[in-house]
NUTIVO-13302 format. One record per residue (C-alpha): x, y, z. Coordinates in pm, whole numbers, padded with zeros to 5 digits, always signed. Layout:
BEGIN
XYZ...
END
This chain:
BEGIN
-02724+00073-00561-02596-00146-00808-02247-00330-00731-02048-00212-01077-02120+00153-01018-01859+00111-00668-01672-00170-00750-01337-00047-00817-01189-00340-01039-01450-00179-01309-01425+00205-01231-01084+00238-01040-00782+00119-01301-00992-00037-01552-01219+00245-01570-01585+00189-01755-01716+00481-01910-02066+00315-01918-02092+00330-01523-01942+00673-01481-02186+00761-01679-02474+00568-01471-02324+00701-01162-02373+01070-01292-02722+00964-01456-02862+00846-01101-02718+01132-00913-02881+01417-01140-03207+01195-01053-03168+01252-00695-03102+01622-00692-03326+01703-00915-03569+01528-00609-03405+01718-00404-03429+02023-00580-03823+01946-00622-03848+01937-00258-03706+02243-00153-03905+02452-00437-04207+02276-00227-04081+02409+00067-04019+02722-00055-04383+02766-00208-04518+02638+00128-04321+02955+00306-04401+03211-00010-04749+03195-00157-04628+03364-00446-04301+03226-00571-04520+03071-00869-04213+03131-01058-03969+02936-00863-04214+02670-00922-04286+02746-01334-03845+02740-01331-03850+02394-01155-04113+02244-01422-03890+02461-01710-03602+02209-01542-03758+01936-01547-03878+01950-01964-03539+01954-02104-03390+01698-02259-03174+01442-02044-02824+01536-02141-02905+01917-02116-03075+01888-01742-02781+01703-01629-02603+01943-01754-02770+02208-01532-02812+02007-01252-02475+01848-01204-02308+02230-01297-02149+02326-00966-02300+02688-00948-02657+02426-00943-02474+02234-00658-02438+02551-00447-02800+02680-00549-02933+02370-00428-02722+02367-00093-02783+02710-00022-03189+02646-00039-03153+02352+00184-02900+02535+00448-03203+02856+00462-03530+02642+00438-03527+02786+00811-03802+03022+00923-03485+03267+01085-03338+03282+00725-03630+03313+00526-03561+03673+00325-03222+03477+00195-03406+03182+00108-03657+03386-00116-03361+03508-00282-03199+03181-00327-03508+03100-00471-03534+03335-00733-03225+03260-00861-03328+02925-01021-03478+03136-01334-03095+03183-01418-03059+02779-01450-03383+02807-01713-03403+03104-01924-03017+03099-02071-03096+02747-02159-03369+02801-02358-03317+03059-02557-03000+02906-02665-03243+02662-02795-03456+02879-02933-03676+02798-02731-03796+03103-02493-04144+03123-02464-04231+03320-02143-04107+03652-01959-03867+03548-01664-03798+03804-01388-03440+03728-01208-03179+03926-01034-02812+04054-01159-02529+03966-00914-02255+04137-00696-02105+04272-01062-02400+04316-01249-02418+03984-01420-02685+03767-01536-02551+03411-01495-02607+03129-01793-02396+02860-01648-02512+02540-01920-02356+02791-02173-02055+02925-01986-02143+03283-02017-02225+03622-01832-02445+03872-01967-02314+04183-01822-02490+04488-01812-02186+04659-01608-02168+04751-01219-02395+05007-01225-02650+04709-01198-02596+04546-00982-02838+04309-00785-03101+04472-00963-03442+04288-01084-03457+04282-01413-03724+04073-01683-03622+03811-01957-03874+03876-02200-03903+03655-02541-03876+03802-02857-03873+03712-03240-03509+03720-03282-03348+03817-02954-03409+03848-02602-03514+04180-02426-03364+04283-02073-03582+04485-01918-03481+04677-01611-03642+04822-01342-03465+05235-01444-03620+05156-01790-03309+05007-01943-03375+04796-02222-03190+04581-02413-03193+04326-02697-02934+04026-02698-02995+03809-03006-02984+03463-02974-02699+03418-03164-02484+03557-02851-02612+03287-02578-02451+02988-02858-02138+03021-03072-01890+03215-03141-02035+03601-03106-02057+03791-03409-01859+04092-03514-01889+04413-03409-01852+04260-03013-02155+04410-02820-02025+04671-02560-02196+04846-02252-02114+05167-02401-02340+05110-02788-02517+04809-02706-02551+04836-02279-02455+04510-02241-02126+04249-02347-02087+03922-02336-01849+03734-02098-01782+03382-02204-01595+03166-02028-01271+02969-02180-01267+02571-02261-01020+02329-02213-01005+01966-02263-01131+01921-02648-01403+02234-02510-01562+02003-02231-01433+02162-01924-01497+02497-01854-01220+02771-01741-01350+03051-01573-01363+03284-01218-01624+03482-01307-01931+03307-01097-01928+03484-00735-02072+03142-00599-01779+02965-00762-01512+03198-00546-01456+03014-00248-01368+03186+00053-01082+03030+00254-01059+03059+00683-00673+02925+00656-00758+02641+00876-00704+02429+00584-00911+02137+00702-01194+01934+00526-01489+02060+00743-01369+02426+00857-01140+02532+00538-01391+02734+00371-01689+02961+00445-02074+02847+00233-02200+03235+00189-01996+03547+00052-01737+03516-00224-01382+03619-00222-01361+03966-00382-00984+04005-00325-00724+03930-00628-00675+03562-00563-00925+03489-00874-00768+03637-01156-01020+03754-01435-00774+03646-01750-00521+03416-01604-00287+03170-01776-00424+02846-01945-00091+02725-02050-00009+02462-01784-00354+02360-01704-00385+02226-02096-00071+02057-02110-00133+01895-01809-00459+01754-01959-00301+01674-02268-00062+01455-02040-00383+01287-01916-00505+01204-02234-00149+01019-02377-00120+00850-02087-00474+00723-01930-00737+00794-02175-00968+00631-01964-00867+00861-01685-00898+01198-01940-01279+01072-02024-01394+01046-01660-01209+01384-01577-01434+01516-01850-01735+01353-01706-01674+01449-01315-01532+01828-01349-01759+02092-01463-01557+02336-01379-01235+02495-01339-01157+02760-01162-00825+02905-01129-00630+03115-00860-00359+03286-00724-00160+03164-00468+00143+03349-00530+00488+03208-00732+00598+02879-00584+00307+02740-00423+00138+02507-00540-00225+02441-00417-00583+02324-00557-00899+02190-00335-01248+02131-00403-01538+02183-00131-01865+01976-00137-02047+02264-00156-01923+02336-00532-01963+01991-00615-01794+01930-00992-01553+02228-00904-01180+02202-00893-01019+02558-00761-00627+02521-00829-00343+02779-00867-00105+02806-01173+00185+02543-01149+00411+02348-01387+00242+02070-01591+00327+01774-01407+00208+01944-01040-00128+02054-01258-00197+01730-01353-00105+01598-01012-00375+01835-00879-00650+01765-01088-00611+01420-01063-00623+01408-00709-00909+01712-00715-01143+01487-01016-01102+01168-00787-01224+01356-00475-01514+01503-00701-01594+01130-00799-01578+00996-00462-01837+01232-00377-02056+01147-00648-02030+00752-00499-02122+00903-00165-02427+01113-00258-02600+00782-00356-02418+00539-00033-02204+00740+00204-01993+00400+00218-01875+00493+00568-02130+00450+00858-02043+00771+00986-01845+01004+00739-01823+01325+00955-01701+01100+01247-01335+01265+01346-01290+01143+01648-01023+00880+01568-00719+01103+01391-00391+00887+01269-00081+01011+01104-00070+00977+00740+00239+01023+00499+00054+01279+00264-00025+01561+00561+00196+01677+00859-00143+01689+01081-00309+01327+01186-00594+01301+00973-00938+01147+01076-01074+00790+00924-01329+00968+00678-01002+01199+00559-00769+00911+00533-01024+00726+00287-01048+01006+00056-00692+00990+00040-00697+00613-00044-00926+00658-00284-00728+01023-00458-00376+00888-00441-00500+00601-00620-00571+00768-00908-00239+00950-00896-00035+00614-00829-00256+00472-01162-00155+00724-01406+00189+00787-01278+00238+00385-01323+00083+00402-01696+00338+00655-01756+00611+00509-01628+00515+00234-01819+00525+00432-02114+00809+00702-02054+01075+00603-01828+01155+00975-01799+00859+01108-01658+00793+00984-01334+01005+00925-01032+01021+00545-00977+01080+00635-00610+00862+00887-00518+00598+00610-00691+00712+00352-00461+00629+00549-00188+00303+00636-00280+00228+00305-00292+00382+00177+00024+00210+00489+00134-00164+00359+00020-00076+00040+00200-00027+00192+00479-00345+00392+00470-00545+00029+00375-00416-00069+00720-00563+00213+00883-00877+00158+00725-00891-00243+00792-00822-00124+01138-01058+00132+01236-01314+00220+00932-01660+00119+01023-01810+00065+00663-02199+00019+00540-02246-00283+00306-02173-00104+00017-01886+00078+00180-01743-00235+00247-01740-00391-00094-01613-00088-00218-01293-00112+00052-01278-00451-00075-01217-00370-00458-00985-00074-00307-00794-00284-00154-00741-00522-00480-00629-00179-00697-00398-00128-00397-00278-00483-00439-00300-00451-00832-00056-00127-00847+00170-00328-00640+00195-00631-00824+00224-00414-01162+00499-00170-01033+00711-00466-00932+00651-00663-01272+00806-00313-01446+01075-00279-01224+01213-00677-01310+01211-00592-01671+01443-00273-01590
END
């Protein structure tokens, strides 16, 4: 692993868009490996999932920027997770139908690139969708589908849905890119529409609910390992279909005034927002490692938003860092738990240097805008935060057991701790 990708002097406050980008480059290598491997496994359990196989080499033909693109798409993440976690001879039947599902990563793609040249035979979801996550959309063919089979077939100037009733449909090209054309498809003349998800963030983030795999399920344990369930997605009303975009954009906007730097690599790391409902005056937002490039967060005022996604983008980064080097020689090791000022519950060592690593990123933009606007941060609250990543430094000095890399990454940690520090004190004496 090369040294700049981890060293934080280079992607911590002096962020360099050039290794982000490596990082993200060398993990879409690896899982498309690892996505190679469990189509292998998957053709070695099921003689005939020659399609699986045809969708893998599909994959693997399009250009760079457009496979990572698929690959590093969190509704990928959970595809791939999902194959891995039923590779198991007990869970075979939902491992075929994992498998199937990679056609959706293929076909969407290219026929928005014109470039559809075989039938594909997939499956609709829970709602009677046909997912095309590269191009944020949902072909919908209503709930009377739903999980039904249905063929992708090419044709000269649209694509045909066939389904198994005898439903057939034509979807020109023109609605999987752009803005669709007037008169709107509908079920009831056309039997299908179009759902397209929103954009944010000059239209590289996308907004949107609609992806069953993308609605987590919560346990209310609210802890890192037991807080959410892998299968089955929450079908109650805490995923609002249309919900309000207001505070999420100006809390981006914020991010882009104040640490540009900070705006490109939240561009770079999230894939995907996904907002909730938590009720009025709570204010919460997570991100699970099995929706990797995900950020699930509740409507809040700008400054909590931005807050949130912060903190939610920097976990999303660490875990890019950890695919490749998991930095700590044991990272699901709990057994040592230690109070932290962020949580009311001890949290354990590999918990305490996520937190290191997220309110960092919080403590750096808060400082550049304090630096810059006197009026919108809390000089106090900042001071905490960094007596309070200190303190969590200590912790980490103390009982972190780190692999080589993991340990020149602590090191550079520790100098942005040291850094924030030394720069918050420098403002304050010109107060």
């Amino acid at each position: 692993m090369n040294n700049s990708l981890i060293d934080l002097a280079e992607i911590g406050y002096e962020i360099k868009p050039e290794h982000s980008k490596r990082l993200q480059e060398l993990v879409s290598d690896k899982l498309l490996g690892q996505a190679e491997e469990v189509v292998l496994v998957n053709i070695a359990f099921n003689r005939e999932s020659s399609e699986t196989l045809s969708a893998l080499l599909a994959l693997r033909e399009f250009p760079k920027e457009r496979q990572m693109k698929i690959l590093l798409h969190p509704s990928f993440r959970y595809w791939l997770k999902a194959m891995r976690r039923t590779s198991q001879a007990e869970n075979l039947e939902q491992h075929f139908s994992f498998a199937r599902k990679l056609v959706d990563f293929v076909w969407s793609e290219q026929a928005s690139r014109g470039q559809l040249d075989k039938s594909w035979t997939t499956m609709t979801d829970e709602r009677g969708g046909l997912r095309c996550p590269s191009i944020g959309r949902f072909i919908e063919l209503g709930t009377s589908y739903t999980n039904c089979v249905v063929q992708i077939i090419p044709g000269n100037e649209a694509v045909v849905i066939q389904c198994m009733d005898g439903l057939t449909i034509q979807i020109p090209f023109e609605d999987l890119r752009g803005p669709l054309m007037e008169p709107l498809p509908t079920l009831e003349d056309h039997g299908y529409l179009v759902s397209i998800a929103s954009f944010l963030a000059d239209g590289s983030v996308e907004v949107s609910s609609r992806d069953p795999w993308l609605r987590v399920r919560l346990t209310g344990t609210n802890q890192r390992t037991t807080g959410t369930e892998f299968f089955g997605a929450d079908t109650d009303q805490r995923y609002p279909d249309c919900p309000s975009l207001t505070n999420l954009d100006k809390a981006l906007q914020l991010l882009k005034i104040y640490w540009t730097e900070g705006f490109d690599d939240f561009v770079r790391f999230t894939h995907v927002i996904v907002p909730m409902d938590f009720g009025p005056h709570t204010y919460c937002g997570f991100t699970v490692s099995s929706r990797q490039g995900a950020i699930c967060i509740g409507n809040a005022p700008p400054d909590s938003t931005l807050e949130m996604l912060i903190h939610e983008n920097a976990h999303v980064k660490l875990r890019q860092i950890q695919f490749l080097d998991s930095l700590l020689s044991d990272p699901s090791d709990e057994s040592i738990r230690l109070p932290v000022p962020w949580r009311l519950d001890p949290r354990p060592i590999p918990g305490i240097f996520e937190g290191l690593f997220v309110f960092s990123h919080v403590a750096e933009f808060e400082l550049r805008r304090l630096n810059a606007d006197r009026t919108g941060v809390n000089s106090e609250q900042l001071e905490r935060r960094i007596h309070a990543l200190h303190y969590a430094a200590q912790c980490l000095e103390q009982h972190a057991n780190f692999t080589d890399e993991g340990l020149t990454f602590f090191r550079a940690m520790l100098r942005w701790v040291e850094k924030l520090d030394e720069r918050f004190a420098s403002l304050n004496s010109y107060k």
